[in-house]
Steps between C-alpha positions, in 0.01 A plus 500: 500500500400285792124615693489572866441223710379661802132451629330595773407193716195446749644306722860681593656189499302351797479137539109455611390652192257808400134612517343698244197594703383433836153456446267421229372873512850612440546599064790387299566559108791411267633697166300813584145401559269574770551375829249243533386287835447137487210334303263378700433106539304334179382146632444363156912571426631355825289158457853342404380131533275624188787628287729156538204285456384617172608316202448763251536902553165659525277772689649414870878509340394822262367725790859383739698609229256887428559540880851419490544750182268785704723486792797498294372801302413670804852562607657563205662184481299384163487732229170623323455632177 
């Protein structure tokens, strides 16, 4: 038996695209969590010259990829336990 494969889609088929939120106040969640709004900026994670200069993985790497998983977890896009 073949599945539906009818969606809902955000954009309606426009051709500039779609917005989530409008501001960074606005809350968004996926698969049932709580809305959530954005994170707010973390210096140490946006120093990107940092992360491609590094030759091995360590602290600076560690805590961009914890902020990356909290954000993700935040809206229900990552999974927890």
């Amino acid at each position: 038996m073949a599945q539906p494969t009818e969606y809902e889609q955000g954009t309606y088929n426009d051709s500039e695209g779609a917005q989530i939120c409008n501001s960074a106040s606005k809350k968004v969640a996926f698969y049932g969590a709580t809305p959530t709004a954005q994170r707010s900026y973390t210096a140490a994670v946006h120093l990107s010259s940092e992360l491609a200069a590094s030759a091995s993985f360590g602290a600076t790497q560690l805590a961009a990829v914890n902020e990356i998983q909290k954000t993700l977890v935040a809206l229900g896009i990552w999974a927890t336990a």
